[in-house]
C-alpha positions as CSV (number, residue, x, y, z in Angstrom):
1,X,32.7,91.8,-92.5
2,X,32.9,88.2,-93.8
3,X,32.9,85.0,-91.5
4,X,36.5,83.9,-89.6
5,X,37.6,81.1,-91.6
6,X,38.6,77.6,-89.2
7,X,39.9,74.0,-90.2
8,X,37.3,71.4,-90.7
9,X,39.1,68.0,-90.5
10,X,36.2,65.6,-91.8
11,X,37.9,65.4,-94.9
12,X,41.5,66.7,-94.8
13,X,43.4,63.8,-95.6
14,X,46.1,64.3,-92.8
15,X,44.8,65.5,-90.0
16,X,48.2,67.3,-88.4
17,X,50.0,68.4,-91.5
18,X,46.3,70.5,-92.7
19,X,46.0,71.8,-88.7
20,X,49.8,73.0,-89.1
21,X,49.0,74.4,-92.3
22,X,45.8,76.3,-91.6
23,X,46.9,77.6,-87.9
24,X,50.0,78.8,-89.8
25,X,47.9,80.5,-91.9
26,X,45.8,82.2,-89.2
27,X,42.7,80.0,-89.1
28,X,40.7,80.6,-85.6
29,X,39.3,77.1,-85.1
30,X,39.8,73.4,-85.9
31,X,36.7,71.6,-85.5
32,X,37.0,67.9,-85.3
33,X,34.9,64.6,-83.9
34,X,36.3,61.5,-82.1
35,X,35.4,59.4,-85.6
36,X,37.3,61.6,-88.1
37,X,40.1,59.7,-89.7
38,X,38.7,56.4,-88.6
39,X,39.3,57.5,-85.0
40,X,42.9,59.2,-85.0
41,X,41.7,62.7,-85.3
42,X,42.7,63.6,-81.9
43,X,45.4,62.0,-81.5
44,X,46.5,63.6,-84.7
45,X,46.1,66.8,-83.2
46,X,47.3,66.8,-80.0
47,X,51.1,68.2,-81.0
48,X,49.4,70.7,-83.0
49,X,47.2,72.0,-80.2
50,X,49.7,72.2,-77.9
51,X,51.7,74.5,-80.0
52,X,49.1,76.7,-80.4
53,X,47.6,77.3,-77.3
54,X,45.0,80.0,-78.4
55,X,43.4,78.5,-81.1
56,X,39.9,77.5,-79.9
57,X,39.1,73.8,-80.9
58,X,35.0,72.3,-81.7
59,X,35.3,68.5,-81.2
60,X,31.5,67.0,-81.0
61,X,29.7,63.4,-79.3
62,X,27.6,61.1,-80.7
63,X,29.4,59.3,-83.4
64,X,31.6,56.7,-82.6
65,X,34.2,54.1,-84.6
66,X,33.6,50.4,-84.4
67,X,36.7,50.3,-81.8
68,X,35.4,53.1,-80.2
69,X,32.1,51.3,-79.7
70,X,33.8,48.3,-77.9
71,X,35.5,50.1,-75.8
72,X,31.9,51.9,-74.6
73,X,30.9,48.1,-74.1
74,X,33.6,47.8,-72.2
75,X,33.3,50.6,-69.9
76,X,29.6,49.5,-69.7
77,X,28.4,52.8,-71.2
78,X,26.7,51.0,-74.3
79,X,25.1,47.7,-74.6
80,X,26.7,45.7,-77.7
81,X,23.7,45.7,-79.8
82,X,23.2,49.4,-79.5
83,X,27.2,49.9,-80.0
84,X,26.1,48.9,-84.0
85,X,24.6,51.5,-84.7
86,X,27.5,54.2,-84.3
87,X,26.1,56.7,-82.8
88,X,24.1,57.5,-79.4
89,X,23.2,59.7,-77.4
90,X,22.0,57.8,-74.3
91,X,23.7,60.0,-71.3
92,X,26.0,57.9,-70.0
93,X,27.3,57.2,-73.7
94,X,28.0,61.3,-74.3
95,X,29.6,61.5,-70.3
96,X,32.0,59.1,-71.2
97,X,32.6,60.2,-74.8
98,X,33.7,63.9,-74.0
99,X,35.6,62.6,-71.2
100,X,37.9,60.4,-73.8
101,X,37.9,63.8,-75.8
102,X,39.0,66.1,-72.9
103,X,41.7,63.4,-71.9
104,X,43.3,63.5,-75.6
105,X,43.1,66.8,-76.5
106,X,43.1,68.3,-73.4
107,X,40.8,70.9,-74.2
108,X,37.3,71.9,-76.0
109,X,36.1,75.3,-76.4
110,X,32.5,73.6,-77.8
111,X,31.6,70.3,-77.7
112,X,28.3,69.7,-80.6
113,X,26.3,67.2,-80.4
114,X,26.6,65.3,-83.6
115,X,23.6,65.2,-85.8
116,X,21.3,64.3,-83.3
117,X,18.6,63.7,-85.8
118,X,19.9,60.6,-86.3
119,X,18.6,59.6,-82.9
120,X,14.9,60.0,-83.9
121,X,12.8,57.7,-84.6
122,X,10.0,57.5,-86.7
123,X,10.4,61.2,-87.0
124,X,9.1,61.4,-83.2
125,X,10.5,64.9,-82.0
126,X,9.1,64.6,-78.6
127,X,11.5,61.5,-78.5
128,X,14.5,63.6,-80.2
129,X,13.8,66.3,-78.0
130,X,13.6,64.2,-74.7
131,X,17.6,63.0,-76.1
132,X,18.6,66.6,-76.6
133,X,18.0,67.4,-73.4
134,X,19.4,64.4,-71.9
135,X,22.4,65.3,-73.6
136,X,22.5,68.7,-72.6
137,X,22.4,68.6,-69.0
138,X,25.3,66.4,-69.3
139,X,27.2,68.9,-71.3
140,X,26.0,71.8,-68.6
141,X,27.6,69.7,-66.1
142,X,31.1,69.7,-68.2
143,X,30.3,73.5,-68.6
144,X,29.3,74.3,-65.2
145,X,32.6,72.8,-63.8
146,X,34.8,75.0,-66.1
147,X,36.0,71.3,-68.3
148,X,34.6,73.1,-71.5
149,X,33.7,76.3,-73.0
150,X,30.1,75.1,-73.8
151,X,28.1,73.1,-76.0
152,X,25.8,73.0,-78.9
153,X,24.1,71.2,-82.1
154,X,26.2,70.5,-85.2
155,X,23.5,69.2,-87.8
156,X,23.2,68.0,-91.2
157,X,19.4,68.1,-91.8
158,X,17.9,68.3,-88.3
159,X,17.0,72.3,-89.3
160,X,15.7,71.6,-92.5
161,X,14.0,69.1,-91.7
162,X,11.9,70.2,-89.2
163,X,13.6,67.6,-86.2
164,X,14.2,71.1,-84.0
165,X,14.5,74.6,-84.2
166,X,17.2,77.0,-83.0
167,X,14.1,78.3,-80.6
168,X,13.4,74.4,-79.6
169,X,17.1,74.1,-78.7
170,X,17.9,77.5,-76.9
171,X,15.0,76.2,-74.9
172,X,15.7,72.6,-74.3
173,X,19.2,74.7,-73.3
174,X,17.3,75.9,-70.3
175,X,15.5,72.9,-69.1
176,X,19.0,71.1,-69.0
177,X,20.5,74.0,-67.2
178,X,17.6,74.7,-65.3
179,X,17.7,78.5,-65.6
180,X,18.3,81.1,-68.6
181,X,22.2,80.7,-67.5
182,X,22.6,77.7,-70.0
183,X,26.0,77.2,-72.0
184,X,24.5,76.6,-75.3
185,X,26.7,78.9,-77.4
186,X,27.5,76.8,-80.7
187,X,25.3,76.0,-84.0
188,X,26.7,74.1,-87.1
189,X,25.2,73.6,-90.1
190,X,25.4,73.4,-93.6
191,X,26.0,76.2,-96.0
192,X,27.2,76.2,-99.7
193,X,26.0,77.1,-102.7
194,X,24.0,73.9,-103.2
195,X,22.5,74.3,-99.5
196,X,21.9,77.8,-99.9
197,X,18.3,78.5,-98.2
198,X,20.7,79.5,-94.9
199,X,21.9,82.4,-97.5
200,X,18.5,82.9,-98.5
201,X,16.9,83.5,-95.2
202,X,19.6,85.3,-93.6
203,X,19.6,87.8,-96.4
204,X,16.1,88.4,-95.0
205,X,17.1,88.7,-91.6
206,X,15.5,85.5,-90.8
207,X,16.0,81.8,-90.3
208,X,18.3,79.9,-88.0
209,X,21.7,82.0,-88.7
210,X,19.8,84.9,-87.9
211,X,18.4,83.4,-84.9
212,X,21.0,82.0,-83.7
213,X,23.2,85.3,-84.1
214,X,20.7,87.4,-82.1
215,X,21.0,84.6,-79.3
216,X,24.6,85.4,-78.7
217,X,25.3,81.7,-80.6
218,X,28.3,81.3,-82.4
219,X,27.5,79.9,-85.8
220,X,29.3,77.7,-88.0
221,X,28.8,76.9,-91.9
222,X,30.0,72.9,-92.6
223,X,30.6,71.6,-96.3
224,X,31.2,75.1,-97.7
225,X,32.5,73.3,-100.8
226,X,29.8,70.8,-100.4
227,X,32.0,68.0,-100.3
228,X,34.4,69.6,-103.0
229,X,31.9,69.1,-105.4
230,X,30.4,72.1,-105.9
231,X,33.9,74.0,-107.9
232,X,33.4,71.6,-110.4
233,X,29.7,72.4,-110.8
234,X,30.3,76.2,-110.5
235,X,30.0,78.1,-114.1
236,X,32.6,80.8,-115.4
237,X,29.5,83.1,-115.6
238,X,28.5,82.2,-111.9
239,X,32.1,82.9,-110.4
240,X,32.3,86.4,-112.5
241,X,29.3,87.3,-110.6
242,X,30.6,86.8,-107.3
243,X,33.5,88.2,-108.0
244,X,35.7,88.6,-111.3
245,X,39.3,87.1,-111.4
246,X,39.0,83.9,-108.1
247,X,39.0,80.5,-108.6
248,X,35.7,78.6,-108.0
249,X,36.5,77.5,-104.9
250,X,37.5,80.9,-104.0
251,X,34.4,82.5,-105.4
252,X,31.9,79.8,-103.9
253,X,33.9,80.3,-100.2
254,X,33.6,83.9,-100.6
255,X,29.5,83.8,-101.0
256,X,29.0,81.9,-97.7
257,X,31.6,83.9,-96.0
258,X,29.2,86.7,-96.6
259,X,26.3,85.5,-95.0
260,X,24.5,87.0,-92.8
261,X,24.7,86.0,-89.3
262,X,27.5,83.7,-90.0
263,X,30.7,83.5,-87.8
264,X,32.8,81.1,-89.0
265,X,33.3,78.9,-92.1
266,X,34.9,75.2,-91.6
267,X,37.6,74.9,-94.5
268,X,39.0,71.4,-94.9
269,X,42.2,72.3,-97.0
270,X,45.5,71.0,-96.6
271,X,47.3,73.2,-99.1
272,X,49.6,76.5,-98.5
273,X,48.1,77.4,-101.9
274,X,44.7,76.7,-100.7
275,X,44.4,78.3,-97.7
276,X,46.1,81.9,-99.1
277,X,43.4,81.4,-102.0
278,X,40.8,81.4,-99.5
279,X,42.5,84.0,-96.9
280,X,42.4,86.2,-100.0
281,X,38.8,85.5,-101.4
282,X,37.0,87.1,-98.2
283,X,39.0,89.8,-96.9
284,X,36.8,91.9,-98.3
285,X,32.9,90.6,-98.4
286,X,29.9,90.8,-100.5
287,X,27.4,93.5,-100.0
288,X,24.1,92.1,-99.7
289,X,22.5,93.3,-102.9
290,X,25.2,91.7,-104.5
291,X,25.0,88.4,-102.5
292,X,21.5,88.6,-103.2
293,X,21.9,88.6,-107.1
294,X,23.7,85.4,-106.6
295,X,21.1,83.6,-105.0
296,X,18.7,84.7,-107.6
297,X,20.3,83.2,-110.1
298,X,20.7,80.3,-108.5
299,X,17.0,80.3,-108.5
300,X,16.8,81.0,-112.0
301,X,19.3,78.5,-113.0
């Protein structure tokens, strides 16, 4: 079975016309951020949402516009000098941020802390770690009072690069919650052919798809495409492998779609043709050993 695919709007360039278009075409999430398209993504979504009442929307905190940032000096949430940088996680900061969330889009089935790793300094985890949980206690209050679905981590390089582990967070998880009963229950990351060691480690029942799976974690694979740079970097003889007769896109979509321990793949496509292309690419997944063959020659260049 290959991962559900959802929307990804960091990159779409209009945010309601590729929601339409994807929920039309039976996409199970749209995952979005109060920054995307300069601040309007929620906005942009809120007629969409509303006629589809049961698709489950991601939105995250951390990352904020310029405009955004005076209006948390404003509310007294952010001091002006910290407002520069664009992105906090001071508690009071993420409060008020998924409050402004909930009030536009009305709902959040998750709501990810946005690359938290930018909030450590000096590469002090103990710091990071102290801000995590922070963060998370104010999300288990949203959670505990029914205002959200629950919470997680959508990172860029805070896996890789040793800033936490899925282990580290399940537990920071509890200390916010203050018992097993957290309402950690998303991880986002990225996977694509050019950040494959996901693939890799899943393929050996290991690494933080794996562990995040076995944790009852949803998990979520950002920048399939990396970017939309990887089709153009994607060889005939490459694409064959996965699969004879798909485009690249479609081939490189359908290798993380068959990852291991993957749930759902964030697609940010606009297009009819696109999202049929896709659709049709992983309705029927890799087996492993092929998946794995893949990845070798990746490795082999």
């Amino acid at each position: 079975m290959t991962a559900a695919l959802g929307l990804g709007t960091y990159r779409v360039r209009v945010v309601s016309q590729a929601a339409r278009t994807a929920l039309k075409a039976g996409a199970l999430w749209v995952d979005t951020a109060p920054n995307y398209a300069h601040g309007s993504a929620h906005q942009d979504l809120v007629p969409v949402l509303a006629a589809h009442p049961d698709v489950r929307v991601s939105t995250k905190t951390g990352f904020h516009t310029a405009t955004q940032g005076r209006a948390a000096v404003a509310a007294g949430v952010l001091t002006a000098e910290l407002a520069t940088i664009g992105h906090s996680l001071d508690p009071a900061f993420i409060r008020w941020q998924t409050e402004q969330s909930l009030s536009v889009l009305g709902r959040a089935n998750l709501v990810f802390v946005h690359n938290p790793e930018r909030a450590a300094s000096d590469h002090d985890r103990a710091q990071l770690h102290s801000h995590l949980r922070a963060a998370f206690a104010v999300l288990e209050e949203f959670a505990h009072a029914g205002r959200i679905g629950g919470y997680g981590v959508a990172t860029w390089s805070g896996l890789d690069s040793g800033a936490f582990t899925v282990a580290e967070l399940l537990h920071l998880a509890e200390e916010a919650a203050g018992s097993a009963g957290h309402h950690f229950t998303g991880l986002q990351m990225p996977v694509s052919l050019v950040m494959a060691d996901p693939i890799t480690h899943a393929l050996m029942d290991a690494g933080p798809l794996v562990e995040a799976r076995d944790s009852g974690v949803i998990t979520f694979a950002s920048a399939p495409l990396h970017g939309g740079e990887l089709p153009e970097l994607m060889t005939p003889e490459l694409v064959n492998l996965i699969r004879p007769g798909l485009s690249a896109p479609a081939a490189a979509l359908l290798a993380v779609a068959s990852c291991p321990g993957l749930d759902v793949v964030l697609l940010s496509a606009s297009t009819v043709e696109h999202w049929e292309d896709a659709a049709k690419a992983v309705a029927v997944p890799l087996d492993g050993d092929r998946l794995r063959s893949v990845i070798d020659a990746l490795a082999t260049g």
